[in-house]
C-alpha positions in Angstrom: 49.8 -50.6 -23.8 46.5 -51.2 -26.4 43.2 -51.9 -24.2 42.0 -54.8 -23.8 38.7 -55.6 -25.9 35.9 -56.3 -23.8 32.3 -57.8 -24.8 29.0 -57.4 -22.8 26.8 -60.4 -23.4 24.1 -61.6 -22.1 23.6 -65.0 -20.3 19.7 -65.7 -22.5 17.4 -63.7 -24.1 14.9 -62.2 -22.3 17.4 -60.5 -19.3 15.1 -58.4 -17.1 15.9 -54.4 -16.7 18.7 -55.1 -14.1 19.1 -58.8 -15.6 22.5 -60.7 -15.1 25.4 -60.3 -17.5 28.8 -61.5 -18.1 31.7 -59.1 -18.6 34.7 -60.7 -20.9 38.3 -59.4 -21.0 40.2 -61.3 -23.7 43.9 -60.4 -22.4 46.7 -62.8 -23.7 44.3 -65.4 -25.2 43.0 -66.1 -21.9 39.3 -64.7 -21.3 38.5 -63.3 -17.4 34.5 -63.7 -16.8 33.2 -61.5 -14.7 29.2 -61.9 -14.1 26.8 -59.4 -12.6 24.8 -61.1 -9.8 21.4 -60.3 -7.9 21.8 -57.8 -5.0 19.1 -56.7 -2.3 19.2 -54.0 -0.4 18.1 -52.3 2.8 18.5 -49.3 4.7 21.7 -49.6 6.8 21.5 -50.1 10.6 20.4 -50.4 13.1 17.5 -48.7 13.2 15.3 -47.0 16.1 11.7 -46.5 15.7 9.1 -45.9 18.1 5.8 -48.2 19.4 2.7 -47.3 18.7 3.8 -45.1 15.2 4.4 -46.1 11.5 7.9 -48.4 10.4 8.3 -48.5 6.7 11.4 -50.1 5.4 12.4 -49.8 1.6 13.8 -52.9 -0.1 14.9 -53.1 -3.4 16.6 -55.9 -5.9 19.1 -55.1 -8.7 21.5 -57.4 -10.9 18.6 -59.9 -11.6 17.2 -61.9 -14.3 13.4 -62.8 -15.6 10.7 -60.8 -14.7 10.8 -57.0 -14.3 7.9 -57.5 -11.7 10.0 -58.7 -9.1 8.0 -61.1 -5.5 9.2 -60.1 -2.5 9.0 -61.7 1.0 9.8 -60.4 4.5 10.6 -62.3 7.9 11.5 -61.0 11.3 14.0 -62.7 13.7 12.9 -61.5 17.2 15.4 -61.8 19.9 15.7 -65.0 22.2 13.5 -66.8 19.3 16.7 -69.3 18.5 17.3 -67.1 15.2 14.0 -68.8 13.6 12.5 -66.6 10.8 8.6 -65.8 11.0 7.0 -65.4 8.0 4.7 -61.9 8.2 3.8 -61.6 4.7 4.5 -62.3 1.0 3.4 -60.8 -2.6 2.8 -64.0 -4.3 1.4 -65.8 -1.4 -1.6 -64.8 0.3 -1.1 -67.4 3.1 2.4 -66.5 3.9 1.8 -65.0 7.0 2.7 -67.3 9.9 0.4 -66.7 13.5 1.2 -63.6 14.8 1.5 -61.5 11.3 -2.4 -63.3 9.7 -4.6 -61.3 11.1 -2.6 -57.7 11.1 -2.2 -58.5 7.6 -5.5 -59.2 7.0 -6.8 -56.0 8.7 -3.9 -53.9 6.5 -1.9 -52.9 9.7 1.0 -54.8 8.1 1.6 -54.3 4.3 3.7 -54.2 0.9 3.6 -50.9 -0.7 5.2 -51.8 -4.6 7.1 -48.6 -5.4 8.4 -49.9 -8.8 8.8 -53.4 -10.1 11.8 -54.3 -8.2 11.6 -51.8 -4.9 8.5 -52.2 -2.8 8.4 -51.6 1.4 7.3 -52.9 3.9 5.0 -50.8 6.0 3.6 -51.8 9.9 1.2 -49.2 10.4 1.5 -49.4 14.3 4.6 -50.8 15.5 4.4 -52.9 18.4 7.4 -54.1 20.6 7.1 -57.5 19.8 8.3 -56.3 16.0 11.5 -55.0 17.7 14.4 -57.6 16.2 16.4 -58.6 12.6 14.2 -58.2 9.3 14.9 -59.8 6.4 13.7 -59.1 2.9 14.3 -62.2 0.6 13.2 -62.1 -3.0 12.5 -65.5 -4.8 14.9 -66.2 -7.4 14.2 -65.9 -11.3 17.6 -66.3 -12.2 18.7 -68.8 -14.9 21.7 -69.6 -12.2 21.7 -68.8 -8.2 24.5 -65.8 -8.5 24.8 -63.3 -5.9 22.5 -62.4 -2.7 19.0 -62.9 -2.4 18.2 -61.0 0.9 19.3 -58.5 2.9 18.7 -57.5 6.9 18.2 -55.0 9.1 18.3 -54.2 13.1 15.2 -52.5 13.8 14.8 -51.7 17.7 11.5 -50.4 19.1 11.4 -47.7 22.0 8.6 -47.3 23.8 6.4 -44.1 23.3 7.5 -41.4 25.9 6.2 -37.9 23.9 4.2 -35.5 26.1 2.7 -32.9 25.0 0.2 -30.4 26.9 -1.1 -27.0 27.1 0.0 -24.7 29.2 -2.1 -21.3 30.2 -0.8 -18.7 29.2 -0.8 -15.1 31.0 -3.5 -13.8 28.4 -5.6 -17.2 28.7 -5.9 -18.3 32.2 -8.0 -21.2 31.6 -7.1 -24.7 30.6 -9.3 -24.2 27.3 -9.4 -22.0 24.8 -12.9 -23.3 23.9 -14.8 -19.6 23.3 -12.3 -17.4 23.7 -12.7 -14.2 22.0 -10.4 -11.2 20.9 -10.9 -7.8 19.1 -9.1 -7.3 15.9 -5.7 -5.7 16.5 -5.3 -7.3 20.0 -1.8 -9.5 20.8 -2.4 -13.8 20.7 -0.2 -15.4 22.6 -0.6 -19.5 22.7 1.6 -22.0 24.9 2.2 -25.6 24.0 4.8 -28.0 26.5 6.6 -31.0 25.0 9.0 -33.7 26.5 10.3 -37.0 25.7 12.7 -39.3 27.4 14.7 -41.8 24.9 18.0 -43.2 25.6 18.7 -42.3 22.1 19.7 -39.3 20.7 16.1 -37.5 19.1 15.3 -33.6 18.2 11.5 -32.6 18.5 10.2 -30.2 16.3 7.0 -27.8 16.8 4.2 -26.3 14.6 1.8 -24.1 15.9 -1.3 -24.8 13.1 -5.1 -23.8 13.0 -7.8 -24.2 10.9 -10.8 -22.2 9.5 -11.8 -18.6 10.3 -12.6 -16.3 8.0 -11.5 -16.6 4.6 -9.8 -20.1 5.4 -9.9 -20.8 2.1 -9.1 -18.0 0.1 -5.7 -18.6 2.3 -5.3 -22.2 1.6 -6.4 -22.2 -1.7 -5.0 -25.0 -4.0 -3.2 -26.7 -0.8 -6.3 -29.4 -0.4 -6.8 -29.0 3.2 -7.9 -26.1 5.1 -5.3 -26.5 8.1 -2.8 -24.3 7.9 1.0 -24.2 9.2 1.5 -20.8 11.0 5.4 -21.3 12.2 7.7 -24.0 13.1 10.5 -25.1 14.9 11.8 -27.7 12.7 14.2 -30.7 13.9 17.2 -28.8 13.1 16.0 -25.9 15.4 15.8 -23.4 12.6 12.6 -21.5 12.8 10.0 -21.4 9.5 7.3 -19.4 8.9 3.8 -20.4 7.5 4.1 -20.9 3.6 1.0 -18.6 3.2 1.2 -15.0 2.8 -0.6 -14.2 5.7 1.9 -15.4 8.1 5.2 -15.0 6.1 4.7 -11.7 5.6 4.2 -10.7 9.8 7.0 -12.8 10.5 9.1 -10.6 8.2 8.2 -7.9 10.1 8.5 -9.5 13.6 4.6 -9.7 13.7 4.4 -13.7 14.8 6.9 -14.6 17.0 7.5 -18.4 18.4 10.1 -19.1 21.1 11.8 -22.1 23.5 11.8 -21.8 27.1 12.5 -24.6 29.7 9.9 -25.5 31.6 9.8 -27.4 34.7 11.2 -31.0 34.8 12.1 -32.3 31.5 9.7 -29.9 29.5 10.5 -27.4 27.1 8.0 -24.9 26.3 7.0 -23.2 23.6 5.4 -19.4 22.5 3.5 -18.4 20.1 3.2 -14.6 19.7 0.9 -12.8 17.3 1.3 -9.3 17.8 -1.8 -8.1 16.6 -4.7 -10.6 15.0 -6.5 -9.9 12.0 -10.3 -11.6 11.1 -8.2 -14.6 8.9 -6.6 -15.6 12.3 -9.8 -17.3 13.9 -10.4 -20.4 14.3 -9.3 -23.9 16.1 -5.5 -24.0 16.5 -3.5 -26.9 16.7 0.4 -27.8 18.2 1.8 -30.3 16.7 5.1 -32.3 18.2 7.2 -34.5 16.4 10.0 -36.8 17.5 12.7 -37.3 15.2 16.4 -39.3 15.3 18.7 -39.3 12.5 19.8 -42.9 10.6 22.9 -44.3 9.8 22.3 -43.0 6.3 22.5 -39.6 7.5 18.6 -38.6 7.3 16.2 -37.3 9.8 13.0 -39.6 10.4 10.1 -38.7 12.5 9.5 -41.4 14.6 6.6 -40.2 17.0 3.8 -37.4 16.8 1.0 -35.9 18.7 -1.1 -32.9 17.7 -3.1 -31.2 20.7 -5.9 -29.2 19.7 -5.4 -26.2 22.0 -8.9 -25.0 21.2 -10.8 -21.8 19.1 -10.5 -18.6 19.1 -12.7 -16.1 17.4 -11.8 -12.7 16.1 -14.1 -10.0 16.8 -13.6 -7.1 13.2 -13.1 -3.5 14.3 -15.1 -2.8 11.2 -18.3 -4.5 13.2 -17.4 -2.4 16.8 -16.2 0.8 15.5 -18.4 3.7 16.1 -17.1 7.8 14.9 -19.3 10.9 16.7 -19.2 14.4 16.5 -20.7 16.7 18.9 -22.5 19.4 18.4 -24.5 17.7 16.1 -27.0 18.7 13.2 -26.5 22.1 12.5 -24.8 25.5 14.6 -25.3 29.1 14.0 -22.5 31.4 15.7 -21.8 35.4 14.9 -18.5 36.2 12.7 -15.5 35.4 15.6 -17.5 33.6 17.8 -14.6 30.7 19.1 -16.1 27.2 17.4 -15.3 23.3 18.9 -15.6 20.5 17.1 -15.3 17.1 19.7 -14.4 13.9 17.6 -15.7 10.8 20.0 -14.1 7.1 18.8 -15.2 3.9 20.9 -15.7 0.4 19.9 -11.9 -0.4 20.2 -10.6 -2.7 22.9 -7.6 -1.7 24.8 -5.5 -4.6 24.1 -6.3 -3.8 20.5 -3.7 -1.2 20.2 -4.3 0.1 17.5 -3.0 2.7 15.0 -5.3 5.3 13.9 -5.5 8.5 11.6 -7.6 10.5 11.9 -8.8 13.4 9.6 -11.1 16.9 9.7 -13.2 17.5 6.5 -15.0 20.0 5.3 -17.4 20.3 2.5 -18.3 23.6 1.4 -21.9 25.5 1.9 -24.2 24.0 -0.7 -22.5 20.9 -1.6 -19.2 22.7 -2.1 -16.1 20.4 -3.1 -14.6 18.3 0.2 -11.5 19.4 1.7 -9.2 17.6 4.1 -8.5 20.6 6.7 -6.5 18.6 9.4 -5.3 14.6 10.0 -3.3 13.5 13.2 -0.8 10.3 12.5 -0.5 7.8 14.4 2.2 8.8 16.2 0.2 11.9 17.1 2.0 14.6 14.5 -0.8 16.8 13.5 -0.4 18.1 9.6 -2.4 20.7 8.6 -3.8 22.2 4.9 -1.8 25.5 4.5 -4.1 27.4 1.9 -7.2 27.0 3.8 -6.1 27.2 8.1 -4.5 29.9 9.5 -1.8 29.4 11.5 -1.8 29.9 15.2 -5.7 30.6 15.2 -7.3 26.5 14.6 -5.8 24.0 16.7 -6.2 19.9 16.6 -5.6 18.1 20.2 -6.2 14.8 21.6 -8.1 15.6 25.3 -9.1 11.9 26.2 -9.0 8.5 25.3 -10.4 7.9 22.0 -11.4 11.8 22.0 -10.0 14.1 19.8 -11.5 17.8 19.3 -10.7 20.8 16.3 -11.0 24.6 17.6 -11.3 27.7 16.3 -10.8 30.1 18.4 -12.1 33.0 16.0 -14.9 32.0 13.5 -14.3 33.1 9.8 -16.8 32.9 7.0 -14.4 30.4 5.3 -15.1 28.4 7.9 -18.2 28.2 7.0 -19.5 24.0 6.0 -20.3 20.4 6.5 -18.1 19.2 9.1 -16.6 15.2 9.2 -14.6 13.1 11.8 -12.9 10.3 9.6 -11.0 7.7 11.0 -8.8 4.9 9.6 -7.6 2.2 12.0 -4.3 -0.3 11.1 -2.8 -3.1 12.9 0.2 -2.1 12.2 1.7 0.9 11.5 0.6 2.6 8.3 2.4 2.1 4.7 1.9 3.8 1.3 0.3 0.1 0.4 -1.4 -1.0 3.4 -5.0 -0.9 3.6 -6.8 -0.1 6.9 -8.7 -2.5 8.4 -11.5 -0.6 9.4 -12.7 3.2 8.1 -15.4 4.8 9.4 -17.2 8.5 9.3 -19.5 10.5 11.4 -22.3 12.2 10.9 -21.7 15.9 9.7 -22.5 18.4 11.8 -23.3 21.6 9.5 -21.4 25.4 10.6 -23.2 28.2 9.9 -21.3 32.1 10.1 -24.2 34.8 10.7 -22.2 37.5 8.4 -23.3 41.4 8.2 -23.8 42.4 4.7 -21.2 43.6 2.3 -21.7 45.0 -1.1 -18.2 46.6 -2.9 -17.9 47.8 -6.2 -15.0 48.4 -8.1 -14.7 51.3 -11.3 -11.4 51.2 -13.1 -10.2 53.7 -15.7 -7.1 55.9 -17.3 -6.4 59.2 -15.5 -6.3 62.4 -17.9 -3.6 63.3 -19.6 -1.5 63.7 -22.5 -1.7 61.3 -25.5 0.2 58.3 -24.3 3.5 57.2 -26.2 6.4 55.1 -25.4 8.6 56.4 -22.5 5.0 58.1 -20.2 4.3 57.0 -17.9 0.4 54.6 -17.3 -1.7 55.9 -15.1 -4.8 53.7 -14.0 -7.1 54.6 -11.3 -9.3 51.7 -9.4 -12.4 54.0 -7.5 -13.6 51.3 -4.8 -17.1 51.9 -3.0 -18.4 49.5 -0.5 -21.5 49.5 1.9 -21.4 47.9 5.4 -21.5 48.2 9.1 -18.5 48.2 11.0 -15.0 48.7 9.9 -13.3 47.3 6.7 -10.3 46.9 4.6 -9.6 46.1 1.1 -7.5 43.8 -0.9 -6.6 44.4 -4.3 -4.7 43.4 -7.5 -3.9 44.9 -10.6 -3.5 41.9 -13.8 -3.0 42.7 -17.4 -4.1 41.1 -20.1 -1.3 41.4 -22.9 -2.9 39.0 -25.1 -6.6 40.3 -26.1 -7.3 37.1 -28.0 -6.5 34.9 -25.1 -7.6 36.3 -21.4 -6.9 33.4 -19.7 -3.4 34.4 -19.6 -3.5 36.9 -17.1 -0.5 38.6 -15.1 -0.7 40.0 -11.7 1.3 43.1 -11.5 0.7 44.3 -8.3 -1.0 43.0 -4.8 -2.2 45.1 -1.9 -3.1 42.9 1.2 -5.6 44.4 4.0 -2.9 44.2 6.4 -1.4 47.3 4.4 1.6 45.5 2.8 2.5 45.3 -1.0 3.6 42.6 -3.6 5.1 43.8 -6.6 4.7 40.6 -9.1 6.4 42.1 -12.2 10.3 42.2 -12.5 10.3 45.8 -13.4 11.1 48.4 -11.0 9.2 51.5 -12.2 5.6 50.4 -11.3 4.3 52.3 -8.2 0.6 51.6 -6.1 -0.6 54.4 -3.9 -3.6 55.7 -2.7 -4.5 59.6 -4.3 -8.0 59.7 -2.4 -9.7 57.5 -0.2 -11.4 55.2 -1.8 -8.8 55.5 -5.5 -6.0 53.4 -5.9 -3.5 54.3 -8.3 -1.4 51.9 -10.8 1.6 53.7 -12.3 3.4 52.4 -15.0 7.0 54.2 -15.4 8.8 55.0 -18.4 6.3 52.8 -20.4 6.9 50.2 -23.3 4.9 49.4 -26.5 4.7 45.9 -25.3 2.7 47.5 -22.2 -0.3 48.1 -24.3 -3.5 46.1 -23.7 -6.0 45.7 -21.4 -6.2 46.3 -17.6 -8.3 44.7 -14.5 -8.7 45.9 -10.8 -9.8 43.5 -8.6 -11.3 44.1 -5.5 -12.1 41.3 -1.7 -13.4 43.3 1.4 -12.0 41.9 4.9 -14.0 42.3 8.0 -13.4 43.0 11.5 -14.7 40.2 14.2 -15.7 41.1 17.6 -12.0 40.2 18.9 -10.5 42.8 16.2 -9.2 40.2 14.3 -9.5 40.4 10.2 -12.1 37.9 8.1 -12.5 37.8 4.7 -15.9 38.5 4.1 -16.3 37.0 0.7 -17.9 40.0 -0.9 -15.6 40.7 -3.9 -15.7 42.9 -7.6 -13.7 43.0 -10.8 -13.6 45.9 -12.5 -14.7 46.1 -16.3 -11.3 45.7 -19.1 -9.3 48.9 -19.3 -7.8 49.3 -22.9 -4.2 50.9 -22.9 -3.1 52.3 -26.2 0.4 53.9 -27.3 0.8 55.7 -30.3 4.2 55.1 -32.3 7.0 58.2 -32.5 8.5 58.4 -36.4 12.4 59.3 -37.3 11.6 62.1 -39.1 10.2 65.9 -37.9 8.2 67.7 -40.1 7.3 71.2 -39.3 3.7 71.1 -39.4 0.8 69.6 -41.1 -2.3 71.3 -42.3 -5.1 68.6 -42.4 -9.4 69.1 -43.1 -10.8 66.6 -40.3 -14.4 65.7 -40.5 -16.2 65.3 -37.6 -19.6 65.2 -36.2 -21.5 64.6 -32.8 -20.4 61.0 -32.6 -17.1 61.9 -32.8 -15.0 62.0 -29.1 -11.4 62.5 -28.8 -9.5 59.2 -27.1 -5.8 59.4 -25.8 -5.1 56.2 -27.5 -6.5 53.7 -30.2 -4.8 51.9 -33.4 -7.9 52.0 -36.1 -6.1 53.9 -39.3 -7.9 56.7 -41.1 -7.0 58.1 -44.1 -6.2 61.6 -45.3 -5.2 64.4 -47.6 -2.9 66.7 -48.2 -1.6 69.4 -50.4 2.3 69.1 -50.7 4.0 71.2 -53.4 0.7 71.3 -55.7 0.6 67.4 -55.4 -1.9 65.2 -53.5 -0.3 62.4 -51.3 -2.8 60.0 -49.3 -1.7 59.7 -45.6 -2.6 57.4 -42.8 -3.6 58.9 -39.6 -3.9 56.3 -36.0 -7.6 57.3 -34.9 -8.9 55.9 -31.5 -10.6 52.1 -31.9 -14.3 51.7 -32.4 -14.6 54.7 -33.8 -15.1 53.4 -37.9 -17.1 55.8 -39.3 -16.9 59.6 -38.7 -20.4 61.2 -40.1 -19.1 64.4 -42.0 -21.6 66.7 -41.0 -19.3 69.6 -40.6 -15.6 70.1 -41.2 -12.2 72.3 -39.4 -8.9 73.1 -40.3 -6.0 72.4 -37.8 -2.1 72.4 -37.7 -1.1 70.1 -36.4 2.7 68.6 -35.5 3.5 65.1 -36.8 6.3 63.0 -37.7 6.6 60.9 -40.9 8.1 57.3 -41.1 8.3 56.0 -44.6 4.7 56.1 -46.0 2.7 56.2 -42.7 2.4 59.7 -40.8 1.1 59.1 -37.0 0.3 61.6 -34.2 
């Protein structure tokens, strides 16, 4: 079946936005009209609203013509009035108002808000029961013809005003004020706020705990316009919200800021507010705010009643202002090698109900302005961690004795322990993250240790032991002669490094460690290298079955370790390197000759070495011929003064043009 053709048009030029048209259906020659017409509209009923507290009723007009600024009018039919209308006011007549509407209208209680040219509302700023009854919004026609409605009604009923809301002391505040009241930093809040109301309609109150002010108010509010500040709610719909701000969201993640219902007595519910543990932004005046709320015909929640009790100020005292860190002894101590040393860490200015979370740390700087170490910290939950490469275990201990004291012994005294002792303490308000920063750090004074040490001088001498020119497959002998001068008994650590590389001696390699407790450390991954002890005072490196690779240059290195009264063992600090030890191997060739008659010059200067790799050349008589050969001569000796000369055989082996011995 073909669609009927339909044409829109309008009744006169001019229509207004939501003007009237006419709608025409040609359908078997016969035209259907079908015209728009003017509707008003109000919010179904019947509404409930509350005395004493703000009624605003939206009315808007559609389907009209003229005008886009559209006048609008409002009466009220009270009940028992004989269903006559009173005029309470009018925007295009000023003296609309009948009697009882002139003068609230003229002091702005009653009003017309315009929200767009055709929807304005009416607004009574403080209901009153007499307004309870049927209001009518009428708009004044601008209509080529009278077509459709031209007002529309409501039911608006008043209750009377039966919200309560009071304080209630709470455990932690006994008074009936919080006017003064302060807290340390750290320490639990708890606030109480008890609401009723009695309506013989169905209404949901909902609960904000606010304040405003305290430190850094508006840093927190910034951009918001006001400087009062929602903490947490308990909205209409009894779902709990926390404070849009940072500051409260964040500790109601973490269960920080708690609010809950109880029943109180008679009709009263009662509400908590719990912050576990206040920071310096939470001072200030705080506020509980109670609203009254009923839902509509339409389906949406109104808040029909409030009250706001001021519940009074509260001031938060910083820990960073009370916090005080002492160490005793103080200034400076003096105690003999072993002598058992304690170090008493005194913390005060925290309040009990703070509870807070501290850490707490030993440091030590080193004699002279040496470089700061941590040496001990206790965690919160009272795990003591300890810096491996500078306590010995079993002989320093870290305890708490008291309240808020916390003391570091050493029950034998080393030189190492020598310094500029520090108590530092951190304190949270909640337990400690990677991210969070303390609220409060504070240091004490240092107290300076010094170790009264006997004197200790050591020297160390190393060299090659005699022997046989050394080639590849002898075995390296290297002697270490140690000398030291003291009182009292000692024993010495040692290592042996090589230096492999002669142009870089950073690149060191310990071969071998001898602790003073007698026990050895073999650090290379060969097997035949050997440490002993020939003579007192000579320790021996061997080097088995030696490579070419093993040539280079050698170091002994020598720490003397003490005895303390207690016969425990100390590091003394007194400490020698040898000088560099040169280690040279000469080469073996494939081929044997017999034996080589050579002419060395030599002079006084010249000293026989079992090693070196500084090439000399030479002559020879070989079947009437004269061949040039190269000879390995030890190193630094360049120039060999010929002031007297000597025959010698001697055995060597030839490999291609080079002859070596």
């Amino acid at each position: 079946m073909a669609a009927h053709p339909v044409l829109w048009v309008p009744d006169r030029k001019g229509a207004g936005s939501g003007g009237q048209t006419t709608e025409v259906t040609v359908s078997g020659g016969k035209a259907v009209m079908v015209v728009t017409c003017r509707e008003v509209s109000l919010p179904p009923g019947p509404l409930y609203r509350v005395a004493g507290f703000p009624l605003s009723l939206p009315c808007s007009v559609s389907g009209y013509d003229g005008s886009p600024i559209q006048d609008f009018e409002w009466f009220l039919y009270r009940n028992g009035a004989g269903g006559n209308p009173i005029g309470a006011i009018s925007t295009r007549d000023r003296n609309f108002p009948y009697a009882p509407f002139k003068s609230r209208v003229r002091a702005g209680e009653v009003r017309i808000e315009r929200d767009r040219g055709d929807m304005v509302r009416l607004v009574i700023q403080r209901l009153r029961a007499e307004d309870q009854g049927v209001w009518e919004c009428y708009t004044p026609s601008t209509d080529a013809r009278y077509l459709g409605n031209y007002s529309s009604t409501v039911t608006v009923n008043v209750m009377p005003d039966t919200l309560q809301v009071s304080y209630v002391a709470s455990s932690q505040m006994s008074s009936r004020s919080l006017a003064g009241q302060s807290l340390p930093e750290g320490a639990e809040l708890e606030l109480t706020c008890a609401a009723s109301v009695q309506s013989e309609q169905h209404t949901h109150l909902s609960v904000t705990f606010s304040a405003r002010g305290g430190v850094d108010a508006a840093a927190v509010d910034a951009g918001r316009g006001h400087n009062l500040r929602e903490i947490i709610s308990i909205a209409q719909d009894q779902s709990v919200v926390p404070g849009r701000s940072k500051l409260y969201a964040e500790r109601y993640a973490n269960r920080g800021i708690i609010l809950d219902k109880r029943k109180a007595g008679g009709e009263r519910d009662l509400y908590v507010l719990r912050i576990a543990q206040v920071v310096p932004q939470d001072g200030g005046a705080y506020f509980c705010n109670v609203a009254q709320w009923i839902r509509d015909p339409q389906g949406e929640w109104e808040k029909i009643a409030q009250r706001t009790l001021e519940l009074g100020n509260i001031t938060i005292t910083p820990l960073a202002d009370t916090l005080t860190v002492t160490v005793t002894p103080e200034g400076e101590v003096s105690l003999p090698i072993g002598s058992p040393l304690s170090l008493s860490c005194a913390i005060s200015g925290i309040s009990p109900s703070s509870r807070p979370y501290m850490l707490i740390q030993w440091l030590r700087g080193g004699p002279g302005g040496g470089a700061e170490l941590s040496l001990a910290q206790m965690a919160p939950d009272g795990v003591v961690s300890w810096r491996e490469d500078i306590v010995r275990k079993g002989e320093v201990s870290f305890e708490k004795e008291a309240e808020g004291r916390y003391t570091l012994r050493f029950f034998s005294s080393h030189p190492a322990d020598a310094g500029l002792y520090q108590c530092a303490v951190s304190i949270y308000t909640g337990l400690p993250s990677v991210t969070q920063i303390p609220a409060a750090n504070q240091r004490s004074n240092g107290v300076n240790i010094k170790l009264k040490m006997k004197a200790v001088t050591v020297r160390a001498v190393a060299g090659l032991s005699e022997g046989p020119t050394l080639r590849r497959g002898h075995t390296i002998s290297l002697l270490c002669n140690v000398s030291v001068e003291t009182v009292g008994l000692t024993q010495i650590e040692m290592r042996w490094l090589a230096f492999h590389n002669r142009e870089d001696l950073s690149s060191e390699t310990v071969l071998v460690e001898l602790r003073h407790d007698g026990t050895t450390s073999f650090h290379s991954n060969r097997s035949d290298i050997s440490l002993d002890q020939p003579t007192l005072g000579t320790y021996r490196l061997r080097i088995h079955n030696a490579r070419m690779e093993e040539q280079g240059l050698y170091q002994c290195q020598v720490t003397v370790w003490g005895q303390d009264q207690h016969g425990a063992w100390y590091n003394t600090g007194a400490s020698s390197h040898s000088s560099l030890v040169q280690v040279y191997m000469y080469s073996q060739g494939q081929y044997r000759l017999g034996s080589l008659h050579l002419t060395l010059s030599f002079g006084p200067s010249f000293h026989p070495h079992f090693g070196g790799s500084v090439q000399r050349t030479l002559r020879r008589s070989d079947s009437g011929r004269c061949r040039d050969l190269l000879l390995h001569e030890p190193p630094g000796k360049k120039e060999c003064p010929q002031v007297g000369h000597r025959e010698e055989t001697i055995p060597h082996r030839h490999t291609g043009n080079r002859w070596t011995g």
